[in-house]
PyMOL CGO cylinders between C-alpha atoms (Angstrom):
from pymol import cmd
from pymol.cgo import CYLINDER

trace = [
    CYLINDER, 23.46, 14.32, -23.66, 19.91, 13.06, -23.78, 0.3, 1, 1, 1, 1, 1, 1,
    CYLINDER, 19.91, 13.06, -23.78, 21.05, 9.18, -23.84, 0.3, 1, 1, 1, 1, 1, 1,
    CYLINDER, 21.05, 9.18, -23.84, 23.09, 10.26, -20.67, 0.3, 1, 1, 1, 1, 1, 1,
    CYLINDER, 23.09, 10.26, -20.67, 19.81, 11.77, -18.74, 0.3, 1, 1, 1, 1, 1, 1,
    CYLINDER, 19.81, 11.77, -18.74, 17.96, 8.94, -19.74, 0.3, 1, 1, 1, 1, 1, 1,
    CYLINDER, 17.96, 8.94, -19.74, 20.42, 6.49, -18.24, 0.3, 1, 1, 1, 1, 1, 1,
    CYLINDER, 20.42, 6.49, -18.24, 20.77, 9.00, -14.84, 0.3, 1, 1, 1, 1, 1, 1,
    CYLINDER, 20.77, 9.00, -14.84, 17.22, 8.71, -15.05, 0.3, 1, 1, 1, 1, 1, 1,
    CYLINDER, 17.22, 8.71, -15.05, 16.78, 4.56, -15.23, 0.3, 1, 1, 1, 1, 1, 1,
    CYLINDER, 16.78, 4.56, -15.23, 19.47, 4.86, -12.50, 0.3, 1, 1, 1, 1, 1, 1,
    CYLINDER, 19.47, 4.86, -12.50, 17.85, 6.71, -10.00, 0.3, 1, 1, 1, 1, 1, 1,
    CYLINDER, 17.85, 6.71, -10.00, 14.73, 4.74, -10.92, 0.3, 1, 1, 1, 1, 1, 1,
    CYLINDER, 14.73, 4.74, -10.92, 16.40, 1.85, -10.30, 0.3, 1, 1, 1, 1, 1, 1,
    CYLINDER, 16.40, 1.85, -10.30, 17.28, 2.67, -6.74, 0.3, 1, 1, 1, 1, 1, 1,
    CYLINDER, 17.28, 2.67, -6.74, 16.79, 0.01, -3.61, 0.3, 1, 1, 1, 1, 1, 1,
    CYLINDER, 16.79, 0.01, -3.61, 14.10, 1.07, -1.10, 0.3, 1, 1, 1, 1, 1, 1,
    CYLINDER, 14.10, 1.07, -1.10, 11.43, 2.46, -3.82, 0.3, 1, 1, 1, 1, 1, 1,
    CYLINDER, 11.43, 2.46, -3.82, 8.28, 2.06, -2.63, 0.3, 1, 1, 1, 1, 1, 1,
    CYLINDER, 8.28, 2.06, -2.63, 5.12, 1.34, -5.40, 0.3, 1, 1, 1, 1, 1, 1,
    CYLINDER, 5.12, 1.34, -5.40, 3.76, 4.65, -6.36, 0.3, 1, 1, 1, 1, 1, 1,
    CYLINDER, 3.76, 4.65, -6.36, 0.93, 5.88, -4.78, 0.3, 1, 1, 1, 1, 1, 1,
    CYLINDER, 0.93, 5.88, -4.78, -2.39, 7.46, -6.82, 0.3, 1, 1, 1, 1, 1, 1,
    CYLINDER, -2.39, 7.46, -6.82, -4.02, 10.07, -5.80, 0.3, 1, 1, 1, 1, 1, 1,
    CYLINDER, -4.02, 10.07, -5.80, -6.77, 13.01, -7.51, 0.3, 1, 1, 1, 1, 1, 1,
    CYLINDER, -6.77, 13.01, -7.51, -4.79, 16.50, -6.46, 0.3, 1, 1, 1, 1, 1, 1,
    CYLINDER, -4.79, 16.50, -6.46, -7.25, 19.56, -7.36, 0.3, 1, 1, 1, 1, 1, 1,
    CYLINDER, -7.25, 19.56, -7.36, -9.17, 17.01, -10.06, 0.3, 1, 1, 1, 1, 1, 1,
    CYLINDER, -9.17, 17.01, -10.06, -6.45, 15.34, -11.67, 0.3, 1, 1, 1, 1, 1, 1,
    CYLINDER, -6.45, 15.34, -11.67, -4.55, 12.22, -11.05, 0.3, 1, 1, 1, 1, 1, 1,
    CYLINDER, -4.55, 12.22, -11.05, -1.43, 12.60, -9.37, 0.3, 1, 1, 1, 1, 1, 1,
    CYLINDER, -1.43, 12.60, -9.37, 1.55, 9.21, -8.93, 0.3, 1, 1, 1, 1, 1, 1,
    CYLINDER, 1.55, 9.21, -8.93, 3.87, 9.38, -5.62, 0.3, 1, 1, 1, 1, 1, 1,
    CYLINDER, 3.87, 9.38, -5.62, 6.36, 7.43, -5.55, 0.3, 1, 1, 1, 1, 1, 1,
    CYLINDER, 6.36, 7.43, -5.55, 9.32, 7.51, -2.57, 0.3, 1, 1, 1, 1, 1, 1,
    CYLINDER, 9.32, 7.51, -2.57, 12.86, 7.07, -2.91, 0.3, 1, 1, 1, 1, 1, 1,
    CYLINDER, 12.86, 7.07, -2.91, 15.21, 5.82, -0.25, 0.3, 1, 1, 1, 1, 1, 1,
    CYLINDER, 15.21, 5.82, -0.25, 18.20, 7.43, -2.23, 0.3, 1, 1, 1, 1, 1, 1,
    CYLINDER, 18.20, 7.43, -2.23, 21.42, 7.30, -2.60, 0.3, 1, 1, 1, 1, 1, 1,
    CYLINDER, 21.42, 7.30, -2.60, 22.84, 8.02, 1.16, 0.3, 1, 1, 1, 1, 1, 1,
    CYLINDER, 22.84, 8.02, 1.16, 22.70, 4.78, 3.45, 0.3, 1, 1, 1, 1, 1, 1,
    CYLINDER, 22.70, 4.78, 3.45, 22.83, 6.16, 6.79, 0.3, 1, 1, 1, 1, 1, 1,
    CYLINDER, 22.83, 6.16, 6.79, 20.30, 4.90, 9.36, 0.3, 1, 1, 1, 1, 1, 1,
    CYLINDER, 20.30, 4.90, 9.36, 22.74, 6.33, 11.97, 0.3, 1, 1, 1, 1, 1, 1,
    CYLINDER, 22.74, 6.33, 11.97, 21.51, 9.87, 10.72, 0.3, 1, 1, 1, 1, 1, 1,
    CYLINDER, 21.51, 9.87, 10.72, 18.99, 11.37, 13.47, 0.3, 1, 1, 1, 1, 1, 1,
    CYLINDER, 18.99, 11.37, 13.47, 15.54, 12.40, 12.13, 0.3, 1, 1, 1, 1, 1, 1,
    CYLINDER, 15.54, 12.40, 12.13, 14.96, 9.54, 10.12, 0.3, 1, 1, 1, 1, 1, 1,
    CYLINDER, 14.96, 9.54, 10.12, 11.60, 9.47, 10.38, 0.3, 1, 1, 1, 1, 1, 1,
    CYLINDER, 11.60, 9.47, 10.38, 9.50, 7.10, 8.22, 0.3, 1, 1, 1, 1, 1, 1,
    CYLINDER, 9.50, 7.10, 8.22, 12.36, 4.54, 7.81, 0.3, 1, 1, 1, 1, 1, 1,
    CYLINDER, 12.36, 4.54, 7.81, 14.01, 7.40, 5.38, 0.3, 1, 1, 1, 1, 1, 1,
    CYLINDER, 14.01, 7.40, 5.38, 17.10, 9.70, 5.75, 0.3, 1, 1, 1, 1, 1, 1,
    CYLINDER, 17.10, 9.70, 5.75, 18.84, 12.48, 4.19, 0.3, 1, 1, 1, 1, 1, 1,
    CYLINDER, 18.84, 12.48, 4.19, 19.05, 11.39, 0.43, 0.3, 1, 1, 1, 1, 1, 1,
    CYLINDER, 19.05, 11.39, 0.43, 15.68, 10.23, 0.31, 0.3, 1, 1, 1, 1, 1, 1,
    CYLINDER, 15.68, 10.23, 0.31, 13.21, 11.86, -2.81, 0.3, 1, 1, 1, 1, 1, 1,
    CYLINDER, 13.21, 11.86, -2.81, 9.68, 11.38, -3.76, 0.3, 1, 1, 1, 1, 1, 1,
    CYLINDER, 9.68, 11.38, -3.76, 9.07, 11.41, -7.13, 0.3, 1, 1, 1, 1, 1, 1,
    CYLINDER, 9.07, 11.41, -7.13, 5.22, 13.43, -8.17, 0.3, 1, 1, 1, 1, 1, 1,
    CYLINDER, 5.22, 13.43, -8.17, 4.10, 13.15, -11.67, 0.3, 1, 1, 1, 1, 1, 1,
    CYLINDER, 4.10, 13.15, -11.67, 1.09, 15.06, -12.34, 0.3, 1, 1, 1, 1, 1, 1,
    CYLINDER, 1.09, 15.06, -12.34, -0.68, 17.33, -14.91, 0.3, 1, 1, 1, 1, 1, 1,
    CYLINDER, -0.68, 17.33, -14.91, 2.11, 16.77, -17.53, 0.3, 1, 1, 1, 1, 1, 1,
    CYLINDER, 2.11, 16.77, -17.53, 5.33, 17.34, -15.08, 0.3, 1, 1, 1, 1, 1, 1,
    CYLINDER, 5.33, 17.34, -15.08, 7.52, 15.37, -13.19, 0.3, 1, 1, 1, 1, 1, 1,
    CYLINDER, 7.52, 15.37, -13.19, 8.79, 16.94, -10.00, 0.3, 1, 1, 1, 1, 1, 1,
    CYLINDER, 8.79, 16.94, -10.00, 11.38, 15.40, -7.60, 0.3, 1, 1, 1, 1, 1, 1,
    CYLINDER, 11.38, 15.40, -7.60, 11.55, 16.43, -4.58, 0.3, 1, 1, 1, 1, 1, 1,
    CYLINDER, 11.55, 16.43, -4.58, 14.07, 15.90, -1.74, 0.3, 1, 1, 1, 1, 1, 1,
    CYLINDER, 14.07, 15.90, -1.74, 13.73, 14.95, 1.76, 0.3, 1, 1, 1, 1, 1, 1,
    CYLINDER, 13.73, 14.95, 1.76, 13.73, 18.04, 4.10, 0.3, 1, 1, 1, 1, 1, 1,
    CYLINDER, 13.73, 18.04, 4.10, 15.80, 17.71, 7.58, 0.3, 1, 1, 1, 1, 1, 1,
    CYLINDER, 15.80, 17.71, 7.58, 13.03, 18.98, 9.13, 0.3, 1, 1, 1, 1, 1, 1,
    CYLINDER, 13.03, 18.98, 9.13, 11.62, 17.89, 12.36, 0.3, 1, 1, 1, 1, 1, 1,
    CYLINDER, 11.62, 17.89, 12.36, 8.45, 15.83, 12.57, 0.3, 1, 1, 1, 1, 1, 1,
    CYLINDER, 8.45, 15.83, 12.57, 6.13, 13.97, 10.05, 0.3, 1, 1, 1, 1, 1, 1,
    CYLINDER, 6.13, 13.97, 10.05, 8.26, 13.77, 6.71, 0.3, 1, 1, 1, 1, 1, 1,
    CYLINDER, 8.26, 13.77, 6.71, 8.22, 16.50, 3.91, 0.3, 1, 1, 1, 1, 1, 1,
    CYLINDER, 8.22, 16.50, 3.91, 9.92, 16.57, 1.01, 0.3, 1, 1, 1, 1, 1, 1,
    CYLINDER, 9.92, 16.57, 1.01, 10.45, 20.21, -1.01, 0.3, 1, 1, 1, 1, 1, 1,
    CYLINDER, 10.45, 20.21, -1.01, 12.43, 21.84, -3.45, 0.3, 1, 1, 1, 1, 1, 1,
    CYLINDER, 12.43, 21.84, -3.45, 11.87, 25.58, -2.34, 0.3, 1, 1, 1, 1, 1, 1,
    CYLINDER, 11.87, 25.58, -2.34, 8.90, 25.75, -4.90, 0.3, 1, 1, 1, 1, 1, 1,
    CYLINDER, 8.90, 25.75, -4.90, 6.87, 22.79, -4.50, 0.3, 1, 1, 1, 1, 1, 1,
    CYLINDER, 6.87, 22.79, -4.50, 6.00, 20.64, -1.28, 0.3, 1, 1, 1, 1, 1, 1,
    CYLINDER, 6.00, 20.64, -1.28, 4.69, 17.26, -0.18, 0.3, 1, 1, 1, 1, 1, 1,
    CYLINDER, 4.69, 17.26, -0.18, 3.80, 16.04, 2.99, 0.3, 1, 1, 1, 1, 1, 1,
    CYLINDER, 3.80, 16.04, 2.99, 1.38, 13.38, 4.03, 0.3, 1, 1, 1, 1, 1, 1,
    CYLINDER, 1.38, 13.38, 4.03, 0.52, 13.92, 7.70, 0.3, 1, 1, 1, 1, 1, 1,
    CYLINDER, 0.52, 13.92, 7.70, -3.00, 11.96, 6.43, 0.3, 1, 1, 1, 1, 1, 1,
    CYLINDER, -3.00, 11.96, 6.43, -1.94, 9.13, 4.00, 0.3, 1, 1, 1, 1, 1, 1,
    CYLINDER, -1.94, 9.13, 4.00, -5.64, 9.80, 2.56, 0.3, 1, 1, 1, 1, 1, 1,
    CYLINDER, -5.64, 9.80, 2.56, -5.08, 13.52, 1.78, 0.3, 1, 1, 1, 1, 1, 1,
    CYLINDER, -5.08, 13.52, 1.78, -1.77, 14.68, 1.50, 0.3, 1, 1, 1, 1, 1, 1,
    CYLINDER, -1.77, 14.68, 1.50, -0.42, 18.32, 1.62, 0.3, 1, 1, 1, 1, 1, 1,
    CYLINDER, -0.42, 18.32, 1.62, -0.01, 19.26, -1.91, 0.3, 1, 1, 1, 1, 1, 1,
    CYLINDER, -0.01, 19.26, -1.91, 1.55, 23.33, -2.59, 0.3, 1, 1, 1, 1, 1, 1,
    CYLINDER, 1.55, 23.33, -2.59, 3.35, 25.28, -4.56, 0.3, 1, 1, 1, 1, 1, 1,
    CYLINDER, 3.35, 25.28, -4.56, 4.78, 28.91, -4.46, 0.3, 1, 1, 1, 1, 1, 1,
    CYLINDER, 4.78, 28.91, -4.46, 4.15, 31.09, -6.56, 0.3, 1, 1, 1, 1, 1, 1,
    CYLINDER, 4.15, 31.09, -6.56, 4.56, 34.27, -5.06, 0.3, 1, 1, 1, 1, 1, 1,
    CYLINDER, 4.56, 34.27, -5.06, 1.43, 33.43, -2.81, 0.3, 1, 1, 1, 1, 1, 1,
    CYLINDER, 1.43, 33.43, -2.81, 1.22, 30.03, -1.71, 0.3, 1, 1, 1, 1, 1, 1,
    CYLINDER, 1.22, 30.03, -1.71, -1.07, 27.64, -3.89, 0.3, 1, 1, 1, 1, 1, 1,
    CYLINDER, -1.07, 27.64, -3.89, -2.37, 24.59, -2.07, 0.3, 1, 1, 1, 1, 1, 1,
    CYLINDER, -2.37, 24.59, -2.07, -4.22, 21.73, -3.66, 0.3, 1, 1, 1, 1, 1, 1,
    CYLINDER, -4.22, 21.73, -3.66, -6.90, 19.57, -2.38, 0.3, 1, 1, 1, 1, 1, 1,
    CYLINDER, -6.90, 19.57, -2.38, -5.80, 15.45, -2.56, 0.3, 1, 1, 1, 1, 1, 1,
    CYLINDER, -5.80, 15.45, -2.56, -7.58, 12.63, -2.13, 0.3, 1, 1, 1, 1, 1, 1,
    CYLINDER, -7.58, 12.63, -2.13, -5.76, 9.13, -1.84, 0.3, 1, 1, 1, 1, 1, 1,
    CYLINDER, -5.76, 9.13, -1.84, -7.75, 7.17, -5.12, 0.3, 1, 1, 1, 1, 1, 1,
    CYLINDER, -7.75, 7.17, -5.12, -8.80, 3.75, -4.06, 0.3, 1, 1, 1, 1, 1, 1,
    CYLINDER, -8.80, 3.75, -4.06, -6.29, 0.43, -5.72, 0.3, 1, 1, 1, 1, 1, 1,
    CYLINDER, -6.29, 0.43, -5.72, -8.71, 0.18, -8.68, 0.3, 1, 1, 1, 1, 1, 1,
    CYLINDER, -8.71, 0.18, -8.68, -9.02, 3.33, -9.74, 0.3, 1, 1, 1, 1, 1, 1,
    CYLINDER, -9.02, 3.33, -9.74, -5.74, 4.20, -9.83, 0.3, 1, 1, 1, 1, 1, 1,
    CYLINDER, -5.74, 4.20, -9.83, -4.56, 3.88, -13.41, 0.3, 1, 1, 1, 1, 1, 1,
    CYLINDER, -4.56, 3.88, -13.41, -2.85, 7.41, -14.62, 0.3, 1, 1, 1, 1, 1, 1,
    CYLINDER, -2.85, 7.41, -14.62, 0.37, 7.85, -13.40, 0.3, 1, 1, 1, 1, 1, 1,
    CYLINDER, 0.37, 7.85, -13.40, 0.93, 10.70, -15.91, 0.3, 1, 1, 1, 1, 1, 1,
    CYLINDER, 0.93, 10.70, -15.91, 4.58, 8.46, -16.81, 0.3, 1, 1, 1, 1, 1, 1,
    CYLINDER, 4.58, 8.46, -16.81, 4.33, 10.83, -19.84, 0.3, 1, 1, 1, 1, 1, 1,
    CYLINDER, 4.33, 10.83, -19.84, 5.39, 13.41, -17.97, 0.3, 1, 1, 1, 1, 1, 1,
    CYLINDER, 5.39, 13.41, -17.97, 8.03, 16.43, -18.44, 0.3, 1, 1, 1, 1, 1, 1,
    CYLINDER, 8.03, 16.43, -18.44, 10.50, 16.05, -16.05, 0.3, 1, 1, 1, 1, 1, 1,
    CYLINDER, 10.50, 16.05, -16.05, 11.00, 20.11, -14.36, 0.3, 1, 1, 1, 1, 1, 1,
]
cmd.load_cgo(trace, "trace")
């Protein structure tokens, strides 16, 4: 079972239209985003905002986890959630960073400049 998640995993990863992860400092510590085109190739699809459709994920790694999330339908700047957590980067430079846990958490993110941006947490749990 574990070889199998690790090839779904190096699949997934291995997916046209990945974009180079992004580094940013969310509430102190380094945080990687990395987008996903996915597996659904349908331009044709209305609300495909950001050159992404339905199918498209962003993958987060920070403070130990892994999270991907999937694109949401919704209308307007692109979001990506899973219920709990959400992303959404109406300012490339500081991202919209929250969770829910009963009351909403938001964290503070800063885009790191190239150089600094090292840690991408790859060590991560996967959630």
């Amino acid at each position: 079972m574990t070889q199998l998640l690790a090839l779904l995993l190096a699949v997934l990863l291995a997916v046209p239209g990945a974009h180079a992860a992004e580094q940013f400092s969310c509430a102190g510590d380094p945080l990687s985003a990395e987008v996903f085109q996915g597996a659904v190739d349908a331009t044709g699809i209305p609300n495909s905002n950001g050159g992404t459709v339905p199918g498209a994920f962003i993958v987060i790694r920070w403070r130990g986890v892994s999270l991907q999330l999937p694109r949401t339908n919704n209308a307007g700047p692109l979001s990506y959630t899973d219920g709990r957590w959400w992303w959404q980067a109406l300012d490339p430079d500081r991202p919209e960073f929250s969770q829910r846990r009963g009351d909403l958490e938001r964290y503070s993110c800063e885009r790191l400049p190239q150089a600094m941006g090292a840690g991408t947490g790859d060590d991560a749990e996967a959630v």
